[in-house]
ROPARO-360558 format. One record per residue: x, y, z of N, C-alpha, C in turn; residue in one letter; residue number from 0. Coordinates in Angstrom, 3 decimals. Layout:
REM ROPARO-360558
+----------+----------+----------+----------+----------+----------+----------+----------+----------+----+-----+
:      n_X :      n_Y :      n_Z :     ca_X :     ca_Y :     ca_Z :      c_X :      c_Y :      c_Z : aa :   i :
+----------+----------+----------+----------+----------+----------+----------+----------+----------+----+-----+
:        X :        Y :        Z :        X :        Y :        Z :        X :        Y :        Z :  A : NUM :
...
+----------+----------+----------+----------+----------+----------+----------+----------+----------+----+-----+
***
This chain:
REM ROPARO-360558
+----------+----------+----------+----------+----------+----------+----------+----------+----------+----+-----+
:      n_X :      n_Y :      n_Z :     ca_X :     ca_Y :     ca_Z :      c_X :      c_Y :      c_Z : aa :   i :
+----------+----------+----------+----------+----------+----------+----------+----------+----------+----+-----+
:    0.844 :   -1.186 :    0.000 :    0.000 :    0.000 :    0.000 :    0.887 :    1.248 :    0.000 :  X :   0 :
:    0.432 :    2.275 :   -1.048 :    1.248 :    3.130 :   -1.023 :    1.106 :    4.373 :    0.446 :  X :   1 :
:    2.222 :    4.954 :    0.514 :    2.517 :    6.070 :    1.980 :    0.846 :    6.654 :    1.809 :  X :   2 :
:    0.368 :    7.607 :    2.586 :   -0.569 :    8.513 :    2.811 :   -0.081 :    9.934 :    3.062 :  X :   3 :
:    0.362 :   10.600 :    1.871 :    0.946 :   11.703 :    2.252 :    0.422 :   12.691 :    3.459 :  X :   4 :
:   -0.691 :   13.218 :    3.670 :   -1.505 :   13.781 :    4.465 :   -1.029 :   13.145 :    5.638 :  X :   5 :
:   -1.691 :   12.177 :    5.992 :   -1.906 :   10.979 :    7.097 :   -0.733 :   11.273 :    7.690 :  X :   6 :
:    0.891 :   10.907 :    7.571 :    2.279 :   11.040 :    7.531 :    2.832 :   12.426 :    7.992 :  X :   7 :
:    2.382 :   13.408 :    7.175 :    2.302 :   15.084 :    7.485 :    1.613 :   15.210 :    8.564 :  X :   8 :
:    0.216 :   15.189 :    8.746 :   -0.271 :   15.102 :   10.184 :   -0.095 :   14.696 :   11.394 :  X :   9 :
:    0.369 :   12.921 :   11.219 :    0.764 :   12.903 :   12.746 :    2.171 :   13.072 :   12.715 :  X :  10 :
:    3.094 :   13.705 :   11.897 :    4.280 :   13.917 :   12.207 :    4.044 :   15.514 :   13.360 :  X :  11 :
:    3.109 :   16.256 :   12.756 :    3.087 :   17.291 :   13.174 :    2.137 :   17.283 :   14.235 :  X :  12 :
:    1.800 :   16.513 :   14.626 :    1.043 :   16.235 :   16.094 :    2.331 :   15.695 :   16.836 :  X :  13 :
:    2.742 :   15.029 :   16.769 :    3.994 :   14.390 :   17.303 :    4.937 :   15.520 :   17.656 :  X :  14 :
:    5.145 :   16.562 :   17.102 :    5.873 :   18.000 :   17.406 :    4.851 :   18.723 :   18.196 :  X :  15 :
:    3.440 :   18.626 :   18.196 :    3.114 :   19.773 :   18.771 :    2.821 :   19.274 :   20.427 :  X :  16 :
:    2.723 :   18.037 :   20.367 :    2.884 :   17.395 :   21.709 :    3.956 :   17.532 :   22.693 :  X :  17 :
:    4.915 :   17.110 :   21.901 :    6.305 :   17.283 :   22.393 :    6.675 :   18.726 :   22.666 :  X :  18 :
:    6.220 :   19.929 :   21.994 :    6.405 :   21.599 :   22.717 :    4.978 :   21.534 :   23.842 :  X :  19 :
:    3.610 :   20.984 :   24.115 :    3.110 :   21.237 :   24.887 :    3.755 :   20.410 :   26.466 :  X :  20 :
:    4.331 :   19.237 :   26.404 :    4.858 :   18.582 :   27.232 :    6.204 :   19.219 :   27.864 :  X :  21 :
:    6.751 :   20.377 :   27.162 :    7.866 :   21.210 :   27.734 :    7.286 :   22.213 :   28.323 :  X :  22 :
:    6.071 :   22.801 :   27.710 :    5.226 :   23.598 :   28.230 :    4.312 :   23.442 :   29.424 :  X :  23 :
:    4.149 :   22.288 :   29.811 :    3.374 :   21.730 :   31.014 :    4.940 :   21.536 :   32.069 :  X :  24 :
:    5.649 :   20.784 :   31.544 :    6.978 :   20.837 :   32.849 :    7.143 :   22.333 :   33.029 :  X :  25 :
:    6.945 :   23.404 :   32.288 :    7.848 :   24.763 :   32.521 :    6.643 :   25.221 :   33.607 :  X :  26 :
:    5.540 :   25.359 :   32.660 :    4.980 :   25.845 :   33.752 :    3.581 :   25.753 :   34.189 :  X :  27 :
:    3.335 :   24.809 :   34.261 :    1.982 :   23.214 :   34.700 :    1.053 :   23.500 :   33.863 :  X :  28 :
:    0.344 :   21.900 :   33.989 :   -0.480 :   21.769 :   33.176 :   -2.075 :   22.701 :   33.565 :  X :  29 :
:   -2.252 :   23.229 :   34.411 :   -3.658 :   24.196 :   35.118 :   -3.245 :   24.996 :   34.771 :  X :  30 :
:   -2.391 :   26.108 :   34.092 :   -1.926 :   26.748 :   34.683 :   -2.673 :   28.099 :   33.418 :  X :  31 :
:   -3.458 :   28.997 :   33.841 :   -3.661 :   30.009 :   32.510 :   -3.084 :   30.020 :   31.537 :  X :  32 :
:   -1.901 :   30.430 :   31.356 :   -1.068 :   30.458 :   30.691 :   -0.580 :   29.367 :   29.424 :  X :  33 :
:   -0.359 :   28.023 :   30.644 :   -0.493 :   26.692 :   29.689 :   -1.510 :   26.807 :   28.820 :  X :  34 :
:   -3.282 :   26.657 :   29.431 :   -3.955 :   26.859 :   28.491 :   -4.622 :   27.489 :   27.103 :  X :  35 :
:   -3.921 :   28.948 :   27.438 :   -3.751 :   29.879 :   26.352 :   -3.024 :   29.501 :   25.503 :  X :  36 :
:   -1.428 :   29.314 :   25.801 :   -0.448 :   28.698 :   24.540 :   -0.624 :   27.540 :   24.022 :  X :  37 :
:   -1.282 :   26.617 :   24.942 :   -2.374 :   25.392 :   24.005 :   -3.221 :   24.999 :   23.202 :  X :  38 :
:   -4.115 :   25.999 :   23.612 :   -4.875 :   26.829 :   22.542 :   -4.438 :   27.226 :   21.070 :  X :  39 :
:   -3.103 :   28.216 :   21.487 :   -2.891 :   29.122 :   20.297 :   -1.906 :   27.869 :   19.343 :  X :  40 :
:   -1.272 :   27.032 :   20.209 :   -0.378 :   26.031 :   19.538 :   -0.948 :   25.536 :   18.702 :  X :  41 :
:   -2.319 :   24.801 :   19.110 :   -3.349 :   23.936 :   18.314 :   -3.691 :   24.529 :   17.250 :  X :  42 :
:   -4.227 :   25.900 :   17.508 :   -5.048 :   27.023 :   16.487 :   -3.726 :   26.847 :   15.342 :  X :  43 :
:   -2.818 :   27.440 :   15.655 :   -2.008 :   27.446 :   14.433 :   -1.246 :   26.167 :   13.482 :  X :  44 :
:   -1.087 :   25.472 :   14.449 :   -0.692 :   23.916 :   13.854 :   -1.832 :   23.449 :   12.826 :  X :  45 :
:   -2.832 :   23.101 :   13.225 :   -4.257 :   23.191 :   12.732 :   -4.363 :   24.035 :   10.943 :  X :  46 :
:   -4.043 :   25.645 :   11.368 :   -4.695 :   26.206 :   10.596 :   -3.401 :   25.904 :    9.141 :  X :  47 :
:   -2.277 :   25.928 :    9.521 :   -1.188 :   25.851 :    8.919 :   -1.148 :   23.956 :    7.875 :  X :  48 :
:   -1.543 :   23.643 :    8.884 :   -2.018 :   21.995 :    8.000 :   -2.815 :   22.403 :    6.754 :  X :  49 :
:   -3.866 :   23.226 :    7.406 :   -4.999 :   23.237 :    6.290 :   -5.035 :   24.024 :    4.812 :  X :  50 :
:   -3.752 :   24.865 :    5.627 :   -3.199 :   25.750 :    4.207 :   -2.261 :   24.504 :    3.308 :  X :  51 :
:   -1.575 :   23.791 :    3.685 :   -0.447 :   22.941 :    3.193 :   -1.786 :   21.904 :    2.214 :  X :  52 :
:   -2.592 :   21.273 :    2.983 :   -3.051 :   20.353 :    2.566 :   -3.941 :   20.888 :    1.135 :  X :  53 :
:   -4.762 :   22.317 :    1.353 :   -5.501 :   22.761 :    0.470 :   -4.377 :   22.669 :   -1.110 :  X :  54 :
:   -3.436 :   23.279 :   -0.633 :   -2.393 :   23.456 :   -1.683 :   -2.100 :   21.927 :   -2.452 :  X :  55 :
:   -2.262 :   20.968 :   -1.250 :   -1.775 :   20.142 :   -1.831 :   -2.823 :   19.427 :   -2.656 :  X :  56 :
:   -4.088 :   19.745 :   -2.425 :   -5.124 :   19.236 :   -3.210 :   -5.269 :   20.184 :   -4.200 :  X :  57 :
:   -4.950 :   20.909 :   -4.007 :   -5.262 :   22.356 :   -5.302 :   -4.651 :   21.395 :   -6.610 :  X :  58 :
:   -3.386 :   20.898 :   -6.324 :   -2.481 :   20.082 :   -7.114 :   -2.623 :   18.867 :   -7.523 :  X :  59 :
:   -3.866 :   18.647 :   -6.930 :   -4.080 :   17.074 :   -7.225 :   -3.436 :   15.994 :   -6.408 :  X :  60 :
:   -2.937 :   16.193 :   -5.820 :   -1.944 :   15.237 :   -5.178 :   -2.739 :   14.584 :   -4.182 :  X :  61 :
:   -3.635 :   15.425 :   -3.707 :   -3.939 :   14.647 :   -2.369 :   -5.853 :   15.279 :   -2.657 :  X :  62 :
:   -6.742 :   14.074 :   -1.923 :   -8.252 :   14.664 :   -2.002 :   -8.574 :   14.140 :   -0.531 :  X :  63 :
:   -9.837 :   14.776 :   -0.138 :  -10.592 :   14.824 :    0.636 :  -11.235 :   13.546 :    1.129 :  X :  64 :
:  -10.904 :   12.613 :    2.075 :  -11.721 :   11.960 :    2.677 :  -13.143 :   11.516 :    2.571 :  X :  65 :
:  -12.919 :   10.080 :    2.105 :  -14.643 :   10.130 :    1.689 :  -15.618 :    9.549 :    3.201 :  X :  66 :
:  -15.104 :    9.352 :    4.100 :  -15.583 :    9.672 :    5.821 :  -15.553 :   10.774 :    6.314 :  X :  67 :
:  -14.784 :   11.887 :    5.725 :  -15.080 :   13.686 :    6.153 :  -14.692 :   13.756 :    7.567 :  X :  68 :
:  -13.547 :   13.334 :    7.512 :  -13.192 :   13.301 :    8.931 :  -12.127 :   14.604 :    9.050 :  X :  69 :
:  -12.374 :   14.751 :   10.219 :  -11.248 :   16.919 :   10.382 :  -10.000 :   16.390 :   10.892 :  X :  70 :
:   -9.294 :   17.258 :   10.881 :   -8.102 :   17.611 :   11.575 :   -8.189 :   17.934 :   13.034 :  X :  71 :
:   -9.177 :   18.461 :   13.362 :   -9.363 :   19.180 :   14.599 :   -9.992 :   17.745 :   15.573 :  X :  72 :
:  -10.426 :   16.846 :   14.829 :  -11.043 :   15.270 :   15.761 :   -9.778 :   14.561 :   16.149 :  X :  73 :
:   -8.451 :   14.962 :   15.818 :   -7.475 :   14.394 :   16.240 :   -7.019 :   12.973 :   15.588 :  X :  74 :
:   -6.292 :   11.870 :   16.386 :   -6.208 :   11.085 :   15.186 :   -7.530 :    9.929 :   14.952 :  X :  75 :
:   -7.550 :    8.704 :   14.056 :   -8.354 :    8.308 :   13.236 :   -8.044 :    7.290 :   12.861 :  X :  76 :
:   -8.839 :    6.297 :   12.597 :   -8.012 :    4.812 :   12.202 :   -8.701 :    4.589 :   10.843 :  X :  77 :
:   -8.975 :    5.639 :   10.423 :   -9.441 :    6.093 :    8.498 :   -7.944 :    5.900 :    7.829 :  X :  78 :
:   -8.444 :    5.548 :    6.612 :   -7.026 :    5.585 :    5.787 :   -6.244 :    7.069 :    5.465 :  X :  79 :
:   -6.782 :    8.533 :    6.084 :   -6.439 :    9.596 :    6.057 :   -5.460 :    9.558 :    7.663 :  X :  80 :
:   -5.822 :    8.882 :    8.692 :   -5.637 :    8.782 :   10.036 :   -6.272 :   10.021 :   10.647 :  X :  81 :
:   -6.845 :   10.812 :   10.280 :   -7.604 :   11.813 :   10.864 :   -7.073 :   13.113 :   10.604 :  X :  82 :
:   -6.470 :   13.453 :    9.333 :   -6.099 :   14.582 :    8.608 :   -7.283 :   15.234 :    7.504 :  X :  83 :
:   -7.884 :   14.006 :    7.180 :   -9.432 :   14.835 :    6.378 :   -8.992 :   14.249 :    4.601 :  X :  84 :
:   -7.584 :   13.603 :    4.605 :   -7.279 :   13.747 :    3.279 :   -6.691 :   12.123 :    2.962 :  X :  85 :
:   -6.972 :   11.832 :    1.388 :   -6.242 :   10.744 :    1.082 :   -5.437 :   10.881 :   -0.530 :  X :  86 :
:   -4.500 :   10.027 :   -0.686 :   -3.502 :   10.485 :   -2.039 :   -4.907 :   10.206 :   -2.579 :  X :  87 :
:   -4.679 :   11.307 :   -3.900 :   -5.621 :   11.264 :   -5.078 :   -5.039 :   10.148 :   -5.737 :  X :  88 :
:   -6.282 :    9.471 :   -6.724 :   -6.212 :    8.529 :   -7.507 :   -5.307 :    8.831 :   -8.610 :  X :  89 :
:   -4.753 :    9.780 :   -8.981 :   -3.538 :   10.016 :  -10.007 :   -2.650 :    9.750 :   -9.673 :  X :  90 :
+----------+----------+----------+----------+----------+----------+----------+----------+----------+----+-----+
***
């Protein structure tokens, strides 16, 4: 079976954004205002930044849309997208 470009891109980049919130909870706890704000904003932009990459990458054909319509924002997914929303196009 061929890679899942999307799928691959996504949880690589969940895998990074975990790993800065887990430095961010030792620095300065997980309750903590602060934590929750930059958790927030981490997600918001990780998120929004996927969705620019991925659009592009469907703009191109390379990659299409999930035929389960599953988001980015539901986290991961045991869809053949893994919960990025996207699968390689048939080209």
């Amino acid at each position: 079976m061929k890679s899942q470009f999307a799928k691959n891109i996504y949880l690589a980049e969940l895998s990074i954004t975990k790993e800065i919130l887990s430095l961010l909870e030792f620095k300065i706890g997980k309750n903590s205002d602060d934590y929750k704000y930059l958790r927030s904003q981490i997600f918001n932009s990780t998120y929004n930044n996927l969705k620019k990459l991925f659009k592009k990458l469907e703009t191109e054909k390379l990659i299409t849309k999930c035929p389960k319509n599953c988001s980015i924002r539901n986290g991961y997914s045991d869809c053949l997208c893994g919960g990025s929303g996207f699968i390689n196009s048939e080209n």
